[in-house]
Every structure is written in structure tokens, then in C-alpha cells.
N, C-alpha and C positions, 0 to 999 in steps of 0.2 A: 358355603354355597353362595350361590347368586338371585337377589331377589330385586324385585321393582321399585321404587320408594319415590315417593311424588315429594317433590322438593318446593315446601314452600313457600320459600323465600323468593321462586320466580313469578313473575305477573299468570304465567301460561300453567303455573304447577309442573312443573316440567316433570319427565319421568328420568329416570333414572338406576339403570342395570348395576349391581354394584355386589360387592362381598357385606354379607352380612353373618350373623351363626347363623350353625349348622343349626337345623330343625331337632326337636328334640321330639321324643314319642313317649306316650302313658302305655300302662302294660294290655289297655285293652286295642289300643291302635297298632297302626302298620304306615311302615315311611314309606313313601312312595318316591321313587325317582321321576320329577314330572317330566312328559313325553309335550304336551301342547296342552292350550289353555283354550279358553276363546272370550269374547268380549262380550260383555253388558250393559246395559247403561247405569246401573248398581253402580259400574265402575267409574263412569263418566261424574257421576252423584258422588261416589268417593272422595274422586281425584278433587273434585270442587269443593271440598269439606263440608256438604251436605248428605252423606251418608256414613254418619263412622259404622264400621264393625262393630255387632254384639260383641258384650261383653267376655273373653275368653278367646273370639276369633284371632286368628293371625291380621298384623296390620297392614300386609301387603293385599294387594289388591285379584282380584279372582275369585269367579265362584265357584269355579267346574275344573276339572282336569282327567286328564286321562293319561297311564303311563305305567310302570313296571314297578312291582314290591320290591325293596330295599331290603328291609327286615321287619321284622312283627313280634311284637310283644308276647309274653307268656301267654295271655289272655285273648288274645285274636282271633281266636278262632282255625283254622285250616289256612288259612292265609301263609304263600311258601315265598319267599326271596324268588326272583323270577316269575309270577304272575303278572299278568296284563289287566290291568283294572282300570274301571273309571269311576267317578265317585261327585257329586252336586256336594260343594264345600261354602262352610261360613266365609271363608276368605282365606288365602294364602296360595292360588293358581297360579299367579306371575311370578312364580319361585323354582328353584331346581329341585323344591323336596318340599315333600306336603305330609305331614300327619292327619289319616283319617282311622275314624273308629269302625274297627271290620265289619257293622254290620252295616256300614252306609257304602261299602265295595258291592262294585258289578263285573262281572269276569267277562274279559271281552272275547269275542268270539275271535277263531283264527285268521281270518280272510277281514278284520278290521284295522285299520288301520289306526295311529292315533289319532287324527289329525280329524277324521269321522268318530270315534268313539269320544273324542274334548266338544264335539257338535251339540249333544246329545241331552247332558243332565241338566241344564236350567232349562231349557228349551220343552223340552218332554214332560220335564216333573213339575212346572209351572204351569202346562197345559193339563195334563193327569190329573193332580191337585184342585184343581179349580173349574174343571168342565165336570167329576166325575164326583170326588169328595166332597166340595165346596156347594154345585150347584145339582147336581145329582141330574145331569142332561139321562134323556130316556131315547131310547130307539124308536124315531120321528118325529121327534121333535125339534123345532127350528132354532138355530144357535150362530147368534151375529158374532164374529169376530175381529174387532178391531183391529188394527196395525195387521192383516193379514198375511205382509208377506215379509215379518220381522221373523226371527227368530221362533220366540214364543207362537207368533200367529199362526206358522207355515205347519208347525206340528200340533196347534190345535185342531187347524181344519181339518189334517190327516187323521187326528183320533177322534175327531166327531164323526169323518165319511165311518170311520171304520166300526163304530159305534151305531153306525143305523140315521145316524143325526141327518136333517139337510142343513144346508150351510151355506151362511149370507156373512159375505168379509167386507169391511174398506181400508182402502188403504190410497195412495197419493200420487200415483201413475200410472201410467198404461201398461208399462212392462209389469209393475207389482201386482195390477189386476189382472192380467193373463196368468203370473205364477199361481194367484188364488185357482183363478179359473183351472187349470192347469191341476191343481189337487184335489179339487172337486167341490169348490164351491161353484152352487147352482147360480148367484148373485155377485159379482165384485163392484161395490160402488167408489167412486174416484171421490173421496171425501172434499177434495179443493174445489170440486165444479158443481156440487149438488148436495142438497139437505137429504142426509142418509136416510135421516126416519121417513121423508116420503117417499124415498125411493124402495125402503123397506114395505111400507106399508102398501105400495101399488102391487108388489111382490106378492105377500102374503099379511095374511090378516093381524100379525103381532108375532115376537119371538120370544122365546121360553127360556130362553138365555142368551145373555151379553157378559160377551168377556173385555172388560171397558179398560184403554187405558187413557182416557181423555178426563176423567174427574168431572171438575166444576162444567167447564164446557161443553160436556155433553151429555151433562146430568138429564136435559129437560128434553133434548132430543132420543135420549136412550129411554126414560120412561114412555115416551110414548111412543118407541117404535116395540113397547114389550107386552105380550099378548095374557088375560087374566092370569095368573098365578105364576106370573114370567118371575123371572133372579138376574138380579143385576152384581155383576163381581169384579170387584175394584181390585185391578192389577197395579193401576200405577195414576198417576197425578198433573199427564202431562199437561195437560189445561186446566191449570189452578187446584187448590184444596176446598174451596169455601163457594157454597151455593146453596141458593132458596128452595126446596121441595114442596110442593104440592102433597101435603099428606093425606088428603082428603082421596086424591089420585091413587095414592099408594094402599090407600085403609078397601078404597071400593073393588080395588083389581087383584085384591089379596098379593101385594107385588114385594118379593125381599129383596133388599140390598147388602149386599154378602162385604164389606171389607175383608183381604185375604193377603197376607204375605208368607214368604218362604222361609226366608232369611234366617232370622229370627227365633224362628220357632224350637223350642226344647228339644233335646237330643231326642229322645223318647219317641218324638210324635214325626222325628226327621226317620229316624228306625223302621217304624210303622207303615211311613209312605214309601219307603226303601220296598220293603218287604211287599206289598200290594202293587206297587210299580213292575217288581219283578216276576210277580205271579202274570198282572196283567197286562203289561206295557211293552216288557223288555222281550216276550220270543215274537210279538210285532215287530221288532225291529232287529231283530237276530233273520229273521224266517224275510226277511227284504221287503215286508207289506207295507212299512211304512219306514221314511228316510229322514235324519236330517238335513236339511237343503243348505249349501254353506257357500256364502258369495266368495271369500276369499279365504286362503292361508299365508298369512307371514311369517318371517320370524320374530321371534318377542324382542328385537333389537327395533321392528318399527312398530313398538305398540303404539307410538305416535299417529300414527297413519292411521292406525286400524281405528284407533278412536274417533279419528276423522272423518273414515265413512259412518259411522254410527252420528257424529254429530251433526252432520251434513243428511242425514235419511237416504245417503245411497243404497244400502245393503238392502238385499234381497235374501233372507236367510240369517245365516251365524258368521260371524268374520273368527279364525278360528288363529292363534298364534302359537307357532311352533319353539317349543323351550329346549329340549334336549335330540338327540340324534335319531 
């Protein structure tokens, strides 16, 4: 088969499409012929060798894939050669074949294609996990969403309207704040031109969750735009790791700060979010209530590019790369 391999003898890590072996499968997984992949910045963090794969992941790059069972282990479960699945993966997307364990498969509906079902699992299941599990958002209660019109953001906003939540996003442009707008945040603030937290706080009195992926940098502007017994949930680190808190702030306003990743996490507890994603996530998005939003599809010949828009902050949504036919 053919996988992606960041070559690091280049300045750039160049990427690189090439034959590598065949994927080999355990008796409780299922090969999958991958259909499309799509991009993260996991990947971007990879490719720069500040994010290796857990331990046991595949070392090719990808978190998500979507695409047709190959063959399935004695132990798989109903899983048939010819199924349409998609499945949120340690790593191994940018490949022609992926081993996943059947119960982290989602069957995709018939009128999906792949290209929209590769959209779908880090996007959704990092938003699910961490507005619902993580921070236990309740029906009217207000929920800021950073990077609103990334990937992750654009189906948080979706599963907070859909949740009862109202919902305050920023994000770095005018077109990214009309998409917020656009899904039903009541607020999109243009992060470049205005301090969020006052623009939050002229808004409404405090929010009850922040899904941050700013860190240090917006540590002290996120505590204060968070209202008494508000959750603060660290997605990601894009403004530094290391900052000063106010704990006296944190002790008087009974305020939690949730550190949360996906990645990572034990089989077991990936199963579990599988299984409540699809009780409560996935006929959302079977039934058309809620979509994922996808600025582009390539093919995985220019995952160069697609990385581009990601590193560049053009994308509005999932840049989504097509592997097989």
C-alpha cells in the first residue's frame, strides 16, 4: 500500500506518497480501504516533530478516515468486507489501509459520501467530548467557542444551538464570523480587533463554558469572561503553555479548568465515546440537523497545500483529502 511519510532530512519535512507494507490487522479489528482523510493541526504538530503518535499508533500521519471494510477479524464483530465506515483514528489516515477496532466503526449512511463522512470524527468527537462529557454544558447556558469557524469550532457551535446552549464564538475575520453567525452563534467577535472578554461581558453577564484553544494567552482574558461556577477546557496551546492564575479568582467563582485531549486516551474510554456519540451525535447528523462544514477537498497528492491553508488560518471548516476512488 501507499502511505505519507514526512521526510526528515528536508528543511520543509516534506511529505512524501510512497509504498510502504501492507497494514496488518488484530483479530478484533477490520482493514479498511481508506476512501479520504482530512487535516488537523495534530498533523501540522506531527509533521514538525512535536507531536509523535501514542504509543502502538500507526506513524503515518491522520486522525480520521472514512472509507469501505476490506476484511474483519474473527473478533469484529458484524463488520462485512464491503461496508462504508468512518472511524476518529490514533493515526494512520494518510494511508490506503487503516486498521480500526470495530467498535470505534460508524456505518455511514447511503446518500454520504466519503469526502463528507472523512469531515466528521475529530471535528464532532472533540466537540461532543468536551462541551458535553468534559464540561457538562446544560440547556441555556452560555458557551464561548474559540476558533469558531475551524473545524472543531463550526460543530461545536452546531451541537451547543442543538443542545439548547446560546453561543458566543471568535474567530479572525469577517467571512469566519458570518459562518459563526451563520450557525447560530448569537455573538461572533473578530478576535484581531477587540478584547473578547469585553465584548463577551457587554454581551452577557459571564459564560459557563469556554472551549479555549489559546492557553497561556488567553488564560486571563477567559477567566474573566467566565460567569460563577463557569469550565474552562483546554483544547489546544496555540498561545503558549505557561501562565500566571489568579487562584483567589478561581477559589471565589468556584471556576474549573478542565485540561482534555483525545488522542491519547485508552482504547476503552475511545469505545465508550464511540458508543454515546452514536446514541447522541451521530442520527444528528444522519437526520441532516447538523453538518460538517468543509472548505476544501484534494487529493492526498497535495496534502502539501492542504496543510497550507491550515497553516496560513484560511480554512473555514475541515480541508478534507481524498486517498482512494
Amino acid at each position: 500500500m501507499k502511505a505519507m511519510l514526512v521526510d526528515q532530512d528536508t528543511p520543509d519535512r516534506r511529505l512524501c506518497w510512497q509504498e510502504v507494507p501492507d497494514c496488518t490487522f488484530a483479530p478484533d479489528e477490520v482493514l479498511v480501504h481508506v476512501r479520504a482523510t482530512a487535516v488537523n493541526r495534530a498533523d501540522l504538530l506531527q509533521r514538525a516533530g512535536r507531536y509523535p503518535p501514542p504509543p502502538g499508533a500507526p506513524l503515518y500521519l491522520g486522525l480520521e478516515m472514512s472509507g469501505v471494510v476490506a476484511a474483519a477479524g474473527p473478533q469484529a464483530g458484524d463488520w462485512r468486507p464491503g461496508d462504508r465506515v468512518c472511524a476518529l483514528l490514533a493515526g494512520g489516515g494518510y494511508a490506503e489501509q487503516a486498521a480500526v477496532h470495530h467498535q470505534l466503526l460508524l456505518r455511514l449512511p447511503e446518500a454520504w459520501d466519503f469526502a463528507r463522512a472523512a469531515a466528521v470524527p475529530e471535528a464532532f468527537y472533540t466537540a461532543f467530548v468536551n462541551l458535553f462529557l468534559e464540561a457538562q454544558a446544560q440547556p441555556g447556558e452560555v458557551v464561548l467557542i474559540h476558533g469558531g469557524a475551524s473545524g472543531v469550532g463550526t460543530a461545536a457551535i452546531q451541537l451547543a444551538r442543538q443542545a439548547g446552549c446560546r453561543v458566543v464564538a471568535t474567530a479572525g475575520s469577517q467571512a469566519k464570523l458570518d459562518c459563526c453567525t451563520r450557525l447560530g452563534a448569537e455573538l461572533a467577535v473578530n478576535h484581531r480587533e477587540r478584547d473578547f472578554a469585553e465584548a463577551v461581558l457587554e454581551h452577557c453577564p459571564g459564560v459557563d463554558v469556554i472551549l479555549d484553544i489559546g492557553g497561556a494567552g488567553y488564560l486571563e482574558r477567559n477567566l474573566r469572561s467566565l460567569a460563577p461556577r463557569g469550565r474552562l477546557v483546554l483544547l489546544a496551546l496555540l498561545e503558549g503553555s505557561v501562565a500566571s492564575v489568579e487562584l483567589g479568582q478561581v477559589m471565589r467563582q468556584r471556576l474549573r479548568l478542565i485540561g482534555s485531549v483525545l488522542r491519547s486516551r485508552p482504547l476503552a474510554e475511545k469505545v465508550e465515546i464511540t458508543r454515546q456519540f452514536a446514541d447522541r451525535v451521530w442520527p444528528l447528523l444522519v437526520q441532516g440537523q447538523v453538518a460538517p462544514v468543509i472548505h476544501a477537498v484534494l487529493p492526498i497528492a497535495q496534502a502539501d497545500q492542504a496543510h497550507r491553508i491550515l497553516e496560513e488560518n484560511r480554512n473555514i471548516g475541515k480541508v478534507v483529502l481524498t486517498v482512494g476512488p
